[in-house]
C-alpha positions as CSV (number, residue, x, y, z in Angstrom):
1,X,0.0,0.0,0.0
2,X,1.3,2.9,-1.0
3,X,1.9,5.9,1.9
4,X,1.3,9.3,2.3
5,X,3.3,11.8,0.4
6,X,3.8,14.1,3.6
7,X,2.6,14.4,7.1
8,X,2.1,17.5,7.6
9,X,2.1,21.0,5.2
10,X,5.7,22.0,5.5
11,X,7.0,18.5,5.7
12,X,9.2,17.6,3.2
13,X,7.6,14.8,0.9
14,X,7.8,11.7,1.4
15,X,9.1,12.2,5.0
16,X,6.7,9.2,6.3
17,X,8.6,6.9,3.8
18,X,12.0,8.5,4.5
19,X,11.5,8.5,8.4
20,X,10.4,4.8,8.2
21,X,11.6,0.8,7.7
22,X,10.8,-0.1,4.1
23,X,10.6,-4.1,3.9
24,X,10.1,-5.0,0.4
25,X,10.3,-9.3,0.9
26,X,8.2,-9.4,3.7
27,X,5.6,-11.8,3.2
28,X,3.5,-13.9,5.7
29,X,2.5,-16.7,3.1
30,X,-1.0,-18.4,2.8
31,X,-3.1,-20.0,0.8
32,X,-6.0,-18.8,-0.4
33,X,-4.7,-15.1,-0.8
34,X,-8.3,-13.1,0.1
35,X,-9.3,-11.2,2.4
36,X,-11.2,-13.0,5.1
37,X,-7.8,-15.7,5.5
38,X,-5.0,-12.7,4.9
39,X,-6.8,-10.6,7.5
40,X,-7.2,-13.7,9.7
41,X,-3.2,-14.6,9.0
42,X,-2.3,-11.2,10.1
43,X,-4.0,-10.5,13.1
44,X,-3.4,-14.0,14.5
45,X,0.0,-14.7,13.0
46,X,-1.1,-18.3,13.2
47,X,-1.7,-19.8,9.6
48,X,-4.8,-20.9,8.4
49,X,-4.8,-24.7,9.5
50,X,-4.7,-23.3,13.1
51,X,-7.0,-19.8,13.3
52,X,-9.5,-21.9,10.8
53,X,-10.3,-19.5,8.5
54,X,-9.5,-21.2,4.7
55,X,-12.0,-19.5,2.8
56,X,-14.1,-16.9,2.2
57,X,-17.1,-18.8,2.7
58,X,-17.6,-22.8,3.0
59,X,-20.6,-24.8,2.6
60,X,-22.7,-26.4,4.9
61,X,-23.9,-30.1,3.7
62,X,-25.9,-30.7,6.4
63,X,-27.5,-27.2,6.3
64,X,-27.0,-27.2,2.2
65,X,-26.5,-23.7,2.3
66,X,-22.9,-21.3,2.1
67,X,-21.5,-20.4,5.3
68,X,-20.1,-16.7,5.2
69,X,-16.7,-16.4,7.8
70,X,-17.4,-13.7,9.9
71,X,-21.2,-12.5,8.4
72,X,-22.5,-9.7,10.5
73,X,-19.2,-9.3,12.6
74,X,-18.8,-12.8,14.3
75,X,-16.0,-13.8,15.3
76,X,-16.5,-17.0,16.7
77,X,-15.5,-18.9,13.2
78,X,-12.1,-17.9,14.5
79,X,-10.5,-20.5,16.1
80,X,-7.2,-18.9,17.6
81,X,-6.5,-15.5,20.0
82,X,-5.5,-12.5,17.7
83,X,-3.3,-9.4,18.7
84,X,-6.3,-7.4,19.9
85,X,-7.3,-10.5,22.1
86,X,-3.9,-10.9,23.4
87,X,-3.4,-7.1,23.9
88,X,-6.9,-6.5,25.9
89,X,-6.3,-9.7,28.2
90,X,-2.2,-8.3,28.8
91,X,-3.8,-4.7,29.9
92,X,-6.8,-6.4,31.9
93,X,-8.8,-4.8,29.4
94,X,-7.5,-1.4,30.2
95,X,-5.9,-0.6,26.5
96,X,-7.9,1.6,23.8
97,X,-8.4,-0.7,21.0
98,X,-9.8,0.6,17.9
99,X,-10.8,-1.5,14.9
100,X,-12.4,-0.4,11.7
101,X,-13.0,-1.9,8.4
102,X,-15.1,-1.5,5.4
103,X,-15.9,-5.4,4.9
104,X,-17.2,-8.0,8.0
105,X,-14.4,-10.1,7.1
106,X,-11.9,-7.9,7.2
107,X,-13.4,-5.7,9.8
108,X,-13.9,-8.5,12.6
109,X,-10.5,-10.6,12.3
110,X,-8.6,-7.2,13.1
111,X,-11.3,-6.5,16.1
112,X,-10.6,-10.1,17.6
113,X,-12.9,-11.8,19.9
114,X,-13.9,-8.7,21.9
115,X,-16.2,-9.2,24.9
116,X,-17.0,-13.0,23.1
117,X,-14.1,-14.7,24.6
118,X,-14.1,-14.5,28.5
119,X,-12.7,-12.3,30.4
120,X,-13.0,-9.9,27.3
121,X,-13.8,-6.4,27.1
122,X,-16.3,-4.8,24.2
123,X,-13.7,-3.7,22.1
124,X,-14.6,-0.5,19.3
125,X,-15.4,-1.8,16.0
126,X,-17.3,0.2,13.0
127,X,-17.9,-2.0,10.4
128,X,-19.3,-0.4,6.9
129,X,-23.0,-1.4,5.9
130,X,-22.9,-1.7,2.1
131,X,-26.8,-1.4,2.1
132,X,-27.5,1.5,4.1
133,X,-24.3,3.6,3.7
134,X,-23.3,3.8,7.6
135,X,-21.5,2.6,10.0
136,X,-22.8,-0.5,12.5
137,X,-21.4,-3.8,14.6
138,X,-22.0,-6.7,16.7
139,X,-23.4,-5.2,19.4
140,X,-23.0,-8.6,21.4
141,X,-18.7,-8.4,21.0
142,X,-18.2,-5.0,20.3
143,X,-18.9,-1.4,21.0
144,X,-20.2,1.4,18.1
145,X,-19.8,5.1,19.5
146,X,-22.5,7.2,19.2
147,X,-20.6,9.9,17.2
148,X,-20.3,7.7,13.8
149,X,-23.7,6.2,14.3
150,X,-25.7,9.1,11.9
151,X,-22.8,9.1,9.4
152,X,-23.7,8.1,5.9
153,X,-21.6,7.5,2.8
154,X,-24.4,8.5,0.4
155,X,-23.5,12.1,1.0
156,X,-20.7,11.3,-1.4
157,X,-22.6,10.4,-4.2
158,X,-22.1,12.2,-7.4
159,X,-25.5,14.3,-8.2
160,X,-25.1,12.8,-11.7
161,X,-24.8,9.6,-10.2
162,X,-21.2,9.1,-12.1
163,X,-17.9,9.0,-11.4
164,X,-15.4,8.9,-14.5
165,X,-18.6,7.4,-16.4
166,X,-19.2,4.5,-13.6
167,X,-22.4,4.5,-12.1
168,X,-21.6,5.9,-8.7
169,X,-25.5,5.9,-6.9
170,X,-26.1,3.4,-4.2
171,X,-24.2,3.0,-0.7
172,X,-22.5,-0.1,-2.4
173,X,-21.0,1.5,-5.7
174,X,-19.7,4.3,-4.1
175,X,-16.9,2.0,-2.3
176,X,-15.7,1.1,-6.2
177,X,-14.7,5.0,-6.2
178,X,-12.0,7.1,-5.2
179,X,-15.1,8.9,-3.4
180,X,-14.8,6.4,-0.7
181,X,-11.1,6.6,1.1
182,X,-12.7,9.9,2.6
183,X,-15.5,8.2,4.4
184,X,-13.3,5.5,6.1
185,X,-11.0,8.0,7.5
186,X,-13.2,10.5,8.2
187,X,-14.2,7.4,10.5
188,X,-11.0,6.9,12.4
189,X,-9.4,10.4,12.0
190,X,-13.1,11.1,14.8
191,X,-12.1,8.0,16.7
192,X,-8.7,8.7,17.2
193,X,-9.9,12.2,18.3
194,X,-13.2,10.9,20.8
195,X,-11.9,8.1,22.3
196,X,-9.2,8.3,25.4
197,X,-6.1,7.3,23.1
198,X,-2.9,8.1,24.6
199,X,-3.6,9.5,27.3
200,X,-2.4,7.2,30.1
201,X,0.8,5.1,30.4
202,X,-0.8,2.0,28.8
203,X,0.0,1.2,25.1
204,X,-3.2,1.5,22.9
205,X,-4.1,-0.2,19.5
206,X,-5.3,0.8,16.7
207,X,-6.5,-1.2,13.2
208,X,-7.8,0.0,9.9
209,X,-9.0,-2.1,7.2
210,X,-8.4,0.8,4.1
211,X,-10.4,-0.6,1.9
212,X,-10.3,1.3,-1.5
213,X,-7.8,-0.2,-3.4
214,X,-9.3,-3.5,-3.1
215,X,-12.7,-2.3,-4.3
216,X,-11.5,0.0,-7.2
217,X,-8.5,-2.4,-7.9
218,X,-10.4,-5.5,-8.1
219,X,-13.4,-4.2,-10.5
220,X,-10.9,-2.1,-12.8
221,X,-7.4,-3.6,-12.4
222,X,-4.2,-2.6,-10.8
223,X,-2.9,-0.9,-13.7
224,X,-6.2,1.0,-14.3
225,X,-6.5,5.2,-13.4
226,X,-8.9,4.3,-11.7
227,X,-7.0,2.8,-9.4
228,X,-4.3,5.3,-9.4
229,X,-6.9,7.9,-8.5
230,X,-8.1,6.2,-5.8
231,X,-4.2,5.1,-4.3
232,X,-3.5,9.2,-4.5
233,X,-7.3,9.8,-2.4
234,X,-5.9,7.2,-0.2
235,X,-2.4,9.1,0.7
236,X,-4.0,12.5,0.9
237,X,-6.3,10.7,3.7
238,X,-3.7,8.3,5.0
239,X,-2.1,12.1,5.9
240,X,-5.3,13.1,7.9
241,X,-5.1,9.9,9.8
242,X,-1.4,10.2,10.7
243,X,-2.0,13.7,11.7
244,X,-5.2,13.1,14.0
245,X,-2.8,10.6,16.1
246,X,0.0,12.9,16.2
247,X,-1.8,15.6,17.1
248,X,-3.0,13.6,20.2
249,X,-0.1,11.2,21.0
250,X,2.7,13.3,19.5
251,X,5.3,11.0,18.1
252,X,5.1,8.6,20.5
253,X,3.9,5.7,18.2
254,X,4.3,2.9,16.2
255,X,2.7,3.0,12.6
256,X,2.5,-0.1,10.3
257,X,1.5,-0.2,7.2
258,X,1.0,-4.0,4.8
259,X,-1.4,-5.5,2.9
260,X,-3.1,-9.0,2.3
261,X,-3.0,-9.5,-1.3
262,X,-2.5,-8.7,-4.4
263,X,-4.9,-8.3,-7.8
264,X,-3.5,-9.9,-11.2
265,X,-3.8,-7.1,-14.1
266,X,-7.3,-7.0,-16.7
267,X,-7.2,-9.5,-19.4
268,X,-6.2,-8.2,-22.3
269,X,-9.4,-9.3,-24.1
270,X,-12.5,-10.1,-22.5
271,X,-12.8,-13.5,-24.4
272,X,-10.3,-14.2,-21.3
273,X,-12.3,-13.3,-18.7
274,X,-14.3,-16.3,-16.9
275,X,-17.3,-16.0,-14.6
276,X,-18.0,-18.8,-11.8
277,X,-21.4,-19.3,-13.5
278,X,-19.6,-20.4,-17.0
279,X,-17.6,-23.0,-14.7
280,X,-21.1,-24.9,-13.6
281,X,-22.9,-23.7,-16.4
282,X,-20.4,-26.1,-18.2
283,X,-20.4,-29.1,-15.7
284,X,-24.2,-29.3,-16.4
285,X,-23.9,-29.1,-19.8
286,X,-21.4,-31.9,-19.8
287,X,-22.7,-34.3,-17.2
288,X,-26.2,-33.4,-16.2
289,X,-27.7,-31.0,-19.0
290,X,-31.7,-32.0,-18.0
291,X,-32.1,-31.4,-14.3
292,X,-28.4,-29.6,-13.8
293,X,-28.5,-30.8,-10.6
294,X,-25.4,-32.0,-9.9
295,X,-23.7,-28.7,-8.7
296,X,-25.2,-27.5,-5.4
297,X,-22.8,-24.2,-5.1
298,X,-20.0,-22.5,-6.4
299,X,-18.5,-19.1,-4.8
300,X,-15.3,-18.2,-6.8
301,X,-13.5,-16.7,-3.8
302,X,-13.7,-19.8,-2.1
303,X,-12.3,-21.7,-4.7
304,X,-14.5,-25.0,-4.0
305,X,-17.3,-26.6,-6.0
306,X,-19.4,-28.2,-3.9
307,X,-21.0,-31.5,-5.5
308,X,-24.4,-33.3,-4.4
309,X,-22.7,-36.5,-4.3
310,X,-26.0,-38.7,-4.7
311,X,-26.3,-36.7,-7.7
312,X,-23.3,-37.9,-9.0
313,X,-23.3,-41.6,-7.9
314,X,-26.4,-41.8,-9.8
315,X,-24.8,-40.4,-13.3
316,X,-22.1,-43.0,-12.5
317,X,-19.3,-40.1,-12.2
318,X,-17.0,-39.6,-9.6
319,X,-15.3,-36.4,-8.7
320,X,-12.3,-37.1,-10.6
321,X,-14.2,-37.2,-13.8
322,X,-15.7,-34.1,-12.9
323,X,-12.2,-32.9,-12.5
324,X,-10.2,-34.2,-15.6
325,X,-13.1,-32.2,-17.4
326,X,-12.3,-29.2,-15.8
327,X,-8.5,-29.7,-16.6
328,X,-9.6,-29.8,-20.4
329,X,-10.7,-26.5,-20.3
330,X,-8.1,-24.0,-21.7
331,X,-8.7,-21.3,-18.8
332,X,-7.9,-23.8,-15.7
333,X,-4.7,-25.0,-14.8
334,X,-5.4,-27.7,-12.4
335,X,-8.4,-29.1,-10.1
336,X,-8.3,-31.1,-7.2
337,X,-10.9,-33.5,-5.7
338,X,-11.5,-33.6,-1.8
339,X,-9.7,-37.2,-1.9
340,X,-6.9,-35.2,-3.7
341,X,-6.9,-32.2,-0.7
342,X,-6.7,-35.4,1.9
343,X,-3.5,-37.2,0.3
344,X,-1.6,-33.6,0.3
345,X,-2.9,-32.8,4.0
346,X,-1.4,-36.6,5.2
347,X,1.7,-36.8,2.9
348,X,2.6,-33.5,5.7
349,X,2.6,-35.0,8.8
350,X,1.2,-34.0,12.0
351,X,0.3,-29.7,12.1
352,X,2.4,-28.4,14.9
353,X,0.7,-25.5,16.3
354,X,2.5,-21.9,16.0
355,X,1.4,-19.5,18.7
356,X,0.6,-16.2,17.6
């Protein structure tokens, strides 16, 4: 993530990157690279065959219905202690801790466990609702202050309802904008100024989830200006932020700054684009074009097809045909069956366990 281009007017540019550590090969590796295991990775520093977040979503075949990590701001899919846990039960719950995010499953790994693990304290979350435009959380973990409870992002919208020629004109477009870094830290900048930070000898904590490269960068591309538009929104804000906390700790701080993931660049045509509804539009063509039955759910970021297996026993497949068909296609390197996922997991040994 790129950071801001001065702290303060007078500064000489770049001073936060000249005044800082620059690691350019640090990388905490998982697999899948999205957002609800990276944040999970990072706020834990367990991987993701401890903390237990592998997906963005699994499915449920007793339920038969998709299980989204984190929905809502729940933490309890999260099977390890993260830093905020660690840090509230350290300061018996007297540290500031400040989490913010513009997705739930970014928003609630950062946050931790809050009062939902015992002996835990309500910790400050604000957690962006894509439908209404505000701010809101789990009120049974976490605490929302009153002060960002009226705030709306719709006062960004474009009266023309564009931006660049995108339609900008719904609480949930406006986040694929350049519009939106000003909303999230408009957010913090007021927390860091309302709540208590700094001001007694007990270290405080602070998380943001900056969302807006994601949004823009995933929908237009990391090479796109809209991108670059947004990264540039982004510093001028990140400068606001860095500001509000200097102005009320002075220097006495610690400022990181990482990301989760990365974005691979636009096609170069869109014949080599591929939507997860081509994927089991063409397994039902191929094995069960009359009832399509045979795929019960399919979420891209998860990177699992789930497979009504009676279904398939009846058609006389098995999920290795199912698989060797998806091989054939042009667009997909390789697919693996749950057997497949089993023999890897075994062929490692036992999982030690490493402590966040």
């Amino acid at each position: 993530m790129p950071i801001a281009d001065c702290l303060n007017p007078g500064v000489h540019p770049t001073a936060l990157r000249q005044g800082s550590a620059l690691f350019t090969q640090a990388r905490v590796n998982f697999l899948p690279t999205n957002t609800a295991v990276g944040h999970s990775t990072l706020s834990t520093g367990a991987d993701p065959c401890v903390h237990g977040i592998t997906a963005v979503s699994v499915y449920e075949r007793t339920q038969r219905r998709r299980h989204d990590f984190f929905a809502g701001g729940t933490p309890q899919d999260l099977m390890v202690l993260t830093l905020a846990d660690v840090w509230q039960l350290a300061t018996a719950g007297r540290a500031i801790i400040l989490a913010q995010g513009s997705i739930d499953r970014a928003a609630t790994p950062l946050a931790g466990h809050g009062s939902c693990q015992l002996n835990g304290a309500p910790v400050t979350l604000a957690i962006y609702d894509q439908e209404l435009g505000g701010w809101r959380t789990n009120p049974n973990c976490f605490r929302l202050p009153d002060y960002l409870k009226d705030r709306s992002a719709k006062t960004l919208l474009p009266a023309d309802g564009e931006w660049r020629g995108r339609r900008i004109n719904s609480a949930a477009d406006v986040r694929y904008s350049a519009l939106f870094p000003e909303f999230e830290a408009d957010a913090i900048t007021t927390m860091i100024e309302r709540e208590p930070v700094g001001q007694d000898d007990i270290a405080d904590l602070i998380l943001l989830n900056y969302k807006g490269a994601d949004f823009v960068g995933h929908r237009y591309g990391p090479d796109s200006e809209e991108l670059r538009l947004t990264l540039a929104e982004m510093d001028r804000h990140l400068t606001r932020i860095v500001s509000a906390l200097e102005a009320k700790v002075g220097n006495d701080y610690l400022l990181a700054v990482t990301a989760d993931h990365g974005m691979p660049s636009e096609p170069s045509s869109p014949d080599r684009r591929h939507s997860a509804t081509e994927l089991v539009d063409l397994l039902h063509q191929k094995f069960d074009p009359e009832s399509k039955r045979l795929i019960t759910s399919f979420e891209p970021e998860n990177g699992q097809i789930f497979v009504d297996e009676g279904r398939l026993s009846s058609l006389g497949l098995t999920l290795r045909d199912l698989a060797h068909f998806l091989e054939s296609q042009r667009f997909l390197f390789a697919a693996f069956t749950e057997d497949d996922v089993r023999r890897a997991a075994s062929a490692l040994g036992p999982i030690t366990r490493r402590e966040p």
